[in-house]
C-alpha positions in Angstrom: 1.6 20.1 -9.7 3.9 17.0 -9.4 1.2 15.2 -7.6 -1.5 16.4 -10.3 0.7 14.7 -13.4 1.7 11.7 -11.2 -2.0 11.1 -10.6 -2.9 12.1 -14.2 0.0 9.7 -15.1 -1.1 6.6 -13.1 -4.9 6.6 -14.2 -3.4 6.2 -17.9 -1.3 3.5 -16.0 1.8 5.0 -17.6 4.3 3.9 -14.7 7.4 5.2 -16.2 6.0 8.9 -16.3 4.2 8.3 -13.1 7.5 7.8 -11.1 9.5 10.5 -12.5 6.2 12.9 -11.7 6.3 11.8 -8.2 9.9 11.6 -7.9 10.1 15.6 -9.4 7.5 16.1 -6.4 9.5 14.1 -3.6 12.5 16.1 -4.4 10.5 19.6 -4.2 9.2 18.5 -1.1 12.5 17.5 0.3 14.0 20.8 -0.7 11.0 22.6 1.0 11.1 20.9 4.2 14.8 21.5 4.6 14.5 25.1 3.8 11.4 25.6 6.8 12.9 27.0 9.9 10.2 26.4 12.0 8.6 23.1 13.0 5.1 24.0 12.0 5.8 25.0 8.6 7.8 21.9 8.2 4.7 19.2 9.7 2.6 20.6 6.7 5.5 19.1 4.1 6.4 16.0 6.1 2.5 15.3 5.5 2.8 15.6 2.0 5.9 14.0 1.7 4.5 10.7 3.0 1.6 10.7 0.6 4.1 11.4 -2.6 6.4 9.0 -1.2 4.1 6.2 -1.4 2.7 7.4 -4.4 6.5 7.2 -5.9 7.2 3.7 -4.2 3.9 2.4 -6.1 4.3 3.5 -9.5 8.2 2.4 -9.4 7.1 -1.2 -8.3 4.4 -1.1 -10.6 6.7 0.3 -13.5 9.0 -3.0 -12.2 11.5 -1.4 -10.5 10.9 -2.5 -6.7 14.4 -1.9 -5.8 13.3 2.2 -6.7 10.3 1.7 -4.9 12.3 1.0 -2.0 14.8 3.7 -2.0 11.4 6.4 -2.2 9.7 5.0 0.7 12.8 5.1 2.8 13.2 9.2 1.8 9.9 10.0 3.4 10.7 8.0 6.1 14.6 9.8 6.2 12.7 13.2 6.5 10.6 12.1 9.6 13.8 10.8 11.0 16.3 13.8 10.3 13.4 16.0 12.0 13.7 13.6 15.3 17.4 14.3 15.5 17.7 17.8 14.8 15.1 18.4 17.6 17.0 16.8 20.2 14.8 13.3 20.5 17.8 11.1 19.6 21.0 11.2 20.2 23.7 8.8 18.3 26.3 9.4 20.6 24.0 7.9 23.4 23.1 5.1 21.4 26.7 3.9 21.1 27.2 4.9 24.6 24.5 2.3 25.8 25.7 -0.1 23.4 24.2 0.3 20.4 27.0 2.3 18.4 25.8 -0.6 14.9 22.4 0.9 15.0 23.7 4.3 15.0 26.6 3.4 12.3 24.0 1.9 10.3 21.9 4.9 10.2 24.8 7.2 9.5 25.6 4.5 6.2 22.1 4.8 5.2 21.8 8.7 5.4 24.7 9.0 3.7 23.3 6.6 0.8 20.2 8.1 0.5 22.3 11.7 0.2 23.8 10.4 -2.8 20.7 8.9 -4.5 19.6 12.2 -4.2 
């Protein structure tokens, strides 16, 4: 539905209403994929995540706001991350263990930013 209006939205080049259409939608999804216990079930809204998040980056920059466009591209991006560390792929502790603790603060900094855009 989200993606429907943002389209609808875009083709009348109505920037404003076509961010806040993908933005409702990149919120849903973000709720959905948090809420999937299993893995397959979550691939099917990381899919669609990345779609409306570029949709939502596009319209923002196009509506002039490129600092929003930004912040929506990261939060599909954050989603394919978190899913890489909950499953065990990275560890943070190891990263500052082999000397890399600033990449690992910085990526605590930034979840925690994007949490509270949110």
């Amino acid at each position: 539905m989200a993606r429907t209006w943002g389209e609808w939205a875009a083709g009348r080049a109505a920037w404003a209403e076509a961010a806040m259409a993908f933005e409702f939608g990149v919120s849903a999804l973000e709720n959905l994929f948090r809420n999937q216990p299993l893995r397959t079930h979550k691939e099917v809204w990381l899919a669609a995540a990345e779609n409306m998040t570029t949709s939502a980056g596009y319209a923002l920059a196009r509506n002039g706001d490129p600092g929003s466009a930004a912040l929506a591209l990261e939060r599909g991006r954050s989603l394919l991350l978190s899913e890489a560390l909950r499953r065990g792929r990275t560890d943070l502790r190891r990263l500052a263990e082999q000397g890399y603790a600033g990449l690992s603060d910085r990526f605590v900094a930034a979840t925690i930013r994007l949490s509270e855009a949110t």
